[in-house]
C-alpha atoms as a printed R data frame, in Angstrom:
    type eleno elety resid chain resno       x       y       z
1   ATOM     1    CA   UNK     A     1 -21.141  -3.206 -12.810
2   ATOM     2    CA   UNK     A     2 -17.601  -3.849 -11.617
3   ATOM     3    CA   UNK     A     3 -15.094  -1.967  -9.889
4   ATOM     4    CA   UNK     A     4 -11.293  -2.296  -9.383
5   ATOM     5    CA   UNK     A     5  -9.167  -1.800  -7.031
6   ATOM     6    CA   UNK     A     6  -5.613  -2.273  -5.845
7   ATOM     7    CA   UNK     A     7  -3.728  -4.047  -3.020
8   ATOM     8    CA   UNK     A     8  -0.420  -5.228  -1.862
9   ATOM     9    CA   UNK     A     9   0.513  -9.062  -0.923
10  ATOM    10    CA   UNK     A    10   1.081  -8.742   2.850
11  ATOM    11    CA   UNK     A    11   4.236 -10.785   2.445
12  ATOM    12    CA   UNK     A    12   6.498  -9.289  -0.122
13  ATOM    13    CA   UNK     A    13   3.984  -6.254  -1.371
14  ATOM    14    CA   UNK     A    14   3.252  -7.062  -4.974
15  ATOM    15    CA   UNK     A    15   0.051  -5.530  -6.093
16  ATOM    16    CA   UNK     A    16  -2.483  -7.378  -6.445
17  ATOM    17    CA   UNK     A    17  -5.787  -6.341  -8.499
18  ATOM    18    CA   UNK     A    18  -9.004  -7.056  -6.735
19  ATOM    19    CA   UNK     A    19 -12.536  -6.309  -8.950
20  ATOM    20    CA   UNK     A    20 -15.399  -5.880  -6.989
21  ATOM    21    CA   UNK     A    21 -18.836  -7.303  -9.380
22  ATOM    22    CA   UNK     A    22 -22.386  -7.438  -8.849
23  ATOM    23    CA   UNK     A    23 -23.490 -10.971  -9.474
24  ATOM    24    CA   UNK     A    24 -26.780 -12.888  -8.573
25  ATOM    25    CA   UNK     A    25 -28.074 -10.114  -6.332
26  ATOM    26    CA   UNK     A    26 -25.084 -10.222  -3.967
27  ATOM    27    CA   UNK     A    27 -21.578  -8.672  -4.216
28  ATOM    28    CA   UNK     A    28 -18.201 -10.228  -4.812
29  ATOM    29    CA   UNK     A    29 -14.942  -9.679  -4.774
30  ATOM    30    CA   UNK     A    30 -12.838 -11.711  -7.325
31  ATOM    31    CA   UNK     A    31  -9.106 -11.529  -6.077
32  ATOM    32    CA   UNK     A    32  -6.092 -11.738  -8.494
33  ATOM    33    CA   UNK     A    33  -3.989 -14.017  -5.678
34  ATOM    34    CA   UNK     A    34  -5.284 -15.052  -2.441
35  ATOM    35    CA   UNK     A    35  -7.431 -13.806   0.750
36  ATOM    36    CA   UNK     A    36  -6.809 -15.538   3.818
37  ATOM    37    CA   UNK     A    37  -9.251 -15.035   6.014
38  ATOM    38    CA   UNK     A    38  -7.774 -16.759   9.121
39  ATOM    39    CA   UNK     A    39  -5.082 -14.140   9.089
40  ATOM    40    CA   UNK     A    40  -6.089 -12.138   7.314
41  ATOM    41    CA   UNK     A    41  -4.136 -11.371   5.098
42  ATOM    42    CA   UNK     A    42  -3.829 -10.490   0.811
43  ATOM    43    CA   UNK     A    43  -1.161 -13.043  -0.496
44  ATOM    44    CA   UNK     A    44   0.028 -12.459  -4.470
45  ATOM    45    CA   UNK     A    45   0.129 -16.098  -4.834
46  ATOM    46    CA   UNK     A    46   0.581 -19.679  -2.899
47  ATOM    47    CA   UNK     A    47   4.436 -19.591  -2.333
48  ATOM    48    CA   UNK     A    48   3.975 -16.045  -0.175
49  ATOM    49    CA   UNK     A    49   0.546 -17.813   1.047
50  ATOM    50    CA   UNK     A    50   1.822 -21.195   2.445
51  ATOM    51    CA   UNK     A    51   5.574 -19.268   3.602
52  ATOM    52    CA   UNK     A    52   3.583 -16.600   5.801
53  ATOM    53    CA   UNK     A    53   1.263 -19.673   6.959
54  ATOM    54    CA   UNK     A    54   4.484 -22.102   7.728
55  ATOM    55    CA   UNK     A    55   6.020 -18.961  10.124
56  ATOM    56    CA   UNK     A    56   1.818 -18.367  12.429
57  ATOM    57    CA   UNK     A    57   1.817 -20.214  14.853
58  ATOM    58    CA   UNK     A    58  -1.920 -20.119  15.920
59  ATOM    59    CA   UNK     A    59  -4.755 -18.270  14.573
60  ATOM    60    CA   UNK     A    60  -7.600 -17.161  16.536
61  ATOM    61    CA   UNK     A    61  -9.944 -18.783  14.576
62  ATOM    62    CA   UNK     A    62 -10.001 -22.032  12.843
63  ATOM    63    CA   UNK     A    63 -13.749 -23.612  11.244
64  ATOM    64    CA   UNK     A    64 -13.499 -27.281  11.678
65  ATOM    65    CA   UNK     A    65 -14.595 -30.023   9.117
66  ATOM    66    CA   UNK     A    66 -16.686 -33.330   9.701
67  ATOM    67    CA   UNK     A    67 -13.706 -34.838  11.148
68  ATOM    68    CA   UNK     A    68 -12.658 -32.389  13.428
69  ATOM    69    CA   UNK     A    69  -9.614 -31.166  11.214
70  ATOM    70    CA   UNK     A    70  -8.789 -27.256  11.213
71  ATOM    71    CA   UNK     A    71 -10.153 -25.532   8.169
72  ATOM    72    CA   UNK     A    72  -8.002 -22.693   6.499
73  ATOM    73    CA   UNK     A    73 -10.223 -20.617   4.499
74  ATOM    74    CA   UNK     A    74  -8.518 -18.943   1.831
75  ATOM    75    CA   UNK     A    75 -10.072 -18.398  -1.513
76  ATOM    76    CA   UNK     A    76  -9.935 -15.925  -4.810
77  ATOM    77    CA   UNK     A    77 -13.220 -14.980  -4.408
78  ATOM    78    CA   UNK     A    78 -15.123 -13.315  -1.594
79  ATOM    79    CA   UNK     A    79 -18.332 -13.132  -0.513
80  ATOM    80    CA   UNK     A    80 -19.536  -9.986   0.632
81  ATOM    81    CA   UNK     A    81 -23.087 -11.445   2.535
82  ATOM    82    CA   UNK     A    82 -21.586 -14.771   3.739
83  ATOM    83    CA   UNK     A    83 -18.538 -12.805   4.599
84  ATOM    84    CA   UNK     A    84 -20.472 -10.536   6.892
85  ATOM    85    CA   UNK     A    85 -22.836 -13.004   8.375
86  ATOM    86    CA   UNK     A    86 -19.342 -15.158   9.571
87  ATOM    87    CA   UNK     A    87 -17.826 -12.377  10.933
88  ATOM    88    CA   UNK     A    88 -21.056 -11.809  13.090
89  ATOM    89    CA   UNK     A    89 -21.513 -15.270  14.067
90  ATOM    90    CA   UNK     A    90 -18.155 -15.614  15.397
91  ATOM    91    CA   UNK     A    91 -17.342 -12.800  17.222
92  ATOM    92    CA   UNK     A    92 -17.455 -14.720  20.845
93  ATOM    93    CA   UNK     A    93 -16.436 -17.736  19.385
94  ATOM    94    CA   UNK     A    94 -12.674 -16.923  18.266
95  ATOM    95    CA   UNK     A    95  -9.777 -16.641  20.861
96  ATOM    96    CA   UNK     A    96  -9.746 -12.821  20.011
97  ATOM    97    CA   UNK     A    97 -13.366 -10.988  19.986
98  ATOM    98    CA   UNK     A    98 -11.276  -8.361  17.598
99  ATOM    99    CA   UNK     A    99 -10.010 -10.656  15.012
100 ATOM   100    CA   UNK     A   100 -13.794 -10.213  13.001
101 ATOM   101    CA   UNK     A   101 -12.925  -6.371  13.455
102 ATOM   102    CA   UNK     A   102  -9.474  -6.928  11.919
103 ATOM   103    CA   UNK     A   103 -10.283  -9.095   8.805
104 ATOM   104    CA   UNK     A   104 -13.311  -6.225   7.901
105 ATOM   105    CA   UNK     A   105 -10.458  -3.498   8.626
106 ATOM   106    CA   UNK     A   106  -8.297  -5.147   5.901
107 ATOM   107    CA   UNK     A   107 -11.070  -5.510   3.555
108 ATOM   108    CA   UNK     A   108 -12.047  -1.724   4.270
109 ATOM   109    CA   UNK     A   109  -8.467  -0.754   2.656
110 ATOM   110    CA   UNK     A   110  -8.882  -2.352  -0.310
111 ATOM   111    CA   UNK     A   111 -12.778  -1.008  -0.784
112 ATOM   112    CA   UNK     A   112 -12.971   2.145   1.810
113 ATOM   113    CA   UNK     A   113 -16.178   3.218  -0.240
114 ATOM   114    CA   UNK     A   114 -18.111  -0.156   1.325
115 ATOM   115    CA   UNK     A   115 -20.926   0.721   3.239
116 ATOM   116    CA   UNK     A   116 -21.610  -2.676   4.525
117 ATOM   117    CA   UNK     A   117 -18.248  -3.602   5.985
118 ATOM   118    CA   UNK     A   118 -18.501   0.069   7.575
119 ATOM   119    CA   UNK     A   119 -22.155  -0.843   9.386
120 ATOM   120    CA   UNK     A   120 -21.079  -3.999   9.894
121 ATOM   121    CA   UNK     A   121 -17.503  -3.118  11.704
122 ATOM   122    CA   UNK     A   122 -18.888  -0.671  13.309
123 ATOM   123    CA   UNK     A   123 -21.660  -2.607  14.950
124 ATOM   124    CA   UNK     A   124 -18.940  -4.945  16.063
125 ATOM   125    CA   UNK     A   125 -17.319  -2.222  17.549
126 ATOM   126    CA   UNK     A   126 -20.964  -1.484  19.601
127 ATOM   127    CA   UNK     A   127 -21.337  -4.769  20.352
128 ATOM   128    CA   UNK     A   128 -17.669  -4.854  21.886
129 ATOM   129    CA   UNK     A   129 -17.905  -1.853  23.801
130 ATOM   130    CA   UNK     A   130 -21.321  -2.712  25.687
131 ATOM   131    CA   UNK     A   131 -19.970  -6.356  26.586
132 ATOM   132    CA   UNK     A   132 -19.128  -6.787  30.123
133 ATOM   133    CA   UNK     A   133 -16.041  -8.623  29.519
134 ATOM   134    CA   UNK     A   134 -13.817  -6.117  27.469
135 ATOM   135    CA   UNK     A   135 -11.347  -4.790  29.516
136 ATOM   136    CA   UNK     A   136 -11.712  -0.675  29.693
137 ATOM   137    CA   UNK     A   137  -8.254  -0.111  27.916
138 ATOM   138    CA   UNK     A   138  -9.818  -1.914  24.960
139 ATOM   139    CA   UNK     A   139 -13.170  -0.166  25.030
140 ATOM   140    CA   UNK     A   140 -11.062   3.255  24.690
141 ATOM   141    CA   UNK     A   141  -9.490   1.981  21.328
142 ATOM   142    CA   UNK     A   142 -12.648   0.496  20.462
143 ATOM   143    CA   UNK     A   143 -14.316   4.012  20.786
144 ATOM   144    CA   UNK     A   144 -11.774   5.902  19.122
145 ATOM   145    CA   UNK     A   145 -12.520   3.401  16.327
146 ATOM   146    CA   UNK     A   146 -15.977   3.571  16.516
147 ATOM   147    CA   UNK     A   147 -15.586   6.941  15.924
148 ATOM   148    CA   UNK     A   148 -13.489   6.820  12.627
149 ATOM   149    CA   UNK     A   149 -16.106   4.528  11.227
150 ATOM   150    CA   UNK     A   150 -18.499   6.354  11.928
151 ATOM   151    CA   UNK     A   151 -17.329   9.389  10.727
152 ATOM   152    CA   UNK     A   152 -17.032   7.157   7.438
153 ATOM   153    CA   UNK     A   153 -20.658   5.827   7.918
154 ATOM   154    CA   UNK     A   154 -21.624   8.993   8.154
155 ATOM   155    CA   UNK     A   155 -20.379  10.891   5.178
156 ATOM   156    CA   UNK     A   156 -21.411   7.772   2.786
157 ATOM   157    CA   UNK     A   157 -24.336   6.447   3.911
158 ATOM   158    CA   UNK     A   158 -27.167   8.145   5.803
159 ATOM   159    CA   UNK     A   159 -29.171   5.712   6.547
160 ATOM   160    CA   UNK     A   160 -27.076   3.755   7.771
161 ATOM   161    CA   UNK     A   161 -25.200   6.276   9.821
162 ATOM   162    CA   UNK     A   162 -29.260   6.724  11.237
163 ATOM   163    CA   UNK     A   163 -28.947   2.919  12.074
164 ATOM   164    CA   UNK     A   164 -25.804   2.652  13.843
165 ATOM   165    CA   UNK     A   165 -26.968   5.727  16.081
166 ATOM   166    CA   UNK     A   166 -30.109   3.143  16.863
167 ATOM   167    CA   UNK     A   167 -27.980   0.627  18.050
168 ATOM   168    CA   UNK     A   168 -25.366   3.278  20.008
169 ATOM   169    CA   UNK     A   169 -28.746   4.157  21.443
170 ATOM   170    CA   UNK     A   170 -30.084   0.877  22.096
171 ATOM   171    CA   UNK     A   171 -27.286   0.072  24.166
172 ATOM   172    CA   UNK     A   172 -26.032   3.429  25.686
173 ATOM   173    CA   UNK     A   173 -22.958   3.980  23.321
């Protein structure tokens, strides 16, 4: 089963079709241009890709290869599970603890029907709020957010709406 959707290049607004299929057990998203996760950002094609990419100057995250070089990691397909699990495991590790909130934000546009990226962001945004190190100015966005999602969570999926109130819980959210 496949759905479609719609989007706009974030650098001159073309639409841009993205289908989201059920394959091998998992779900993906097959993009018709480019998703740049580093930015992130929906890009119609490479010229608006490498243009926007020649203009940032840093990104708060960058993988590295074997070498050491900086990986960009743009693709026309994405992975719903791996994208999730990466967004998880890097939350501390990029220069901006938001930036995994931001690339599941953009991907929430495209599909806002997608209960996982709504658990998942707003675990993130739980997991943000009860860290020691996020200033209190941030925490009151982050709760406003949390709120929004959850709203969301809540009129789409129950059980998972039950979950996220087990982690609010868990850590006194």
């Amino acid at each position: 089963m496949s759905s479609e959707f719609v989007t706009h290049c974030d650098r001159c607004g073309k639409e841009i079709k993205v289908v989201r299929q059920q394959q091998e057990g998992g779900v993906f998203y097959l993009v018709h241009g480019l998703f740049c996760v580093n930015i992130p950002a929906f890009f119609c094609g490479r010229d608006c890709f490498e243009k926007t990419v020649a203009t940032v100057k840093t990104f708060d995250y960058l993988e590295k290869d074997d070498e050491g070089k900086s990986i960009l990691d743009v693709d026309v397909m994405i992975n719903e599970s791996l994208l999730l699990d990466r967004m998880h495991d890097i939350v501390y590790e990029a220069d901006n603890p938001l930036y995994p909130t931001l690339v599941l934000q953009r991907l929430l546009e495209v599909d806002p029907q997608n209960t996982r990226f709504l658990y998942a962001l707003s675990s993130l945004y739980v997991g943000l709020i009860s860290a020691e190190n996020t200033s209190s100015e941030v925490k009151y966005k982050l709760r406003e957010r949390l709120a929004e999602a959850e709203a969301d969570l809540k009129a789409l999926s129950p059980a998972g709406y039950g979950r996220l109130q087990q982690i609010r819980e868990h850590y006194s959210i």
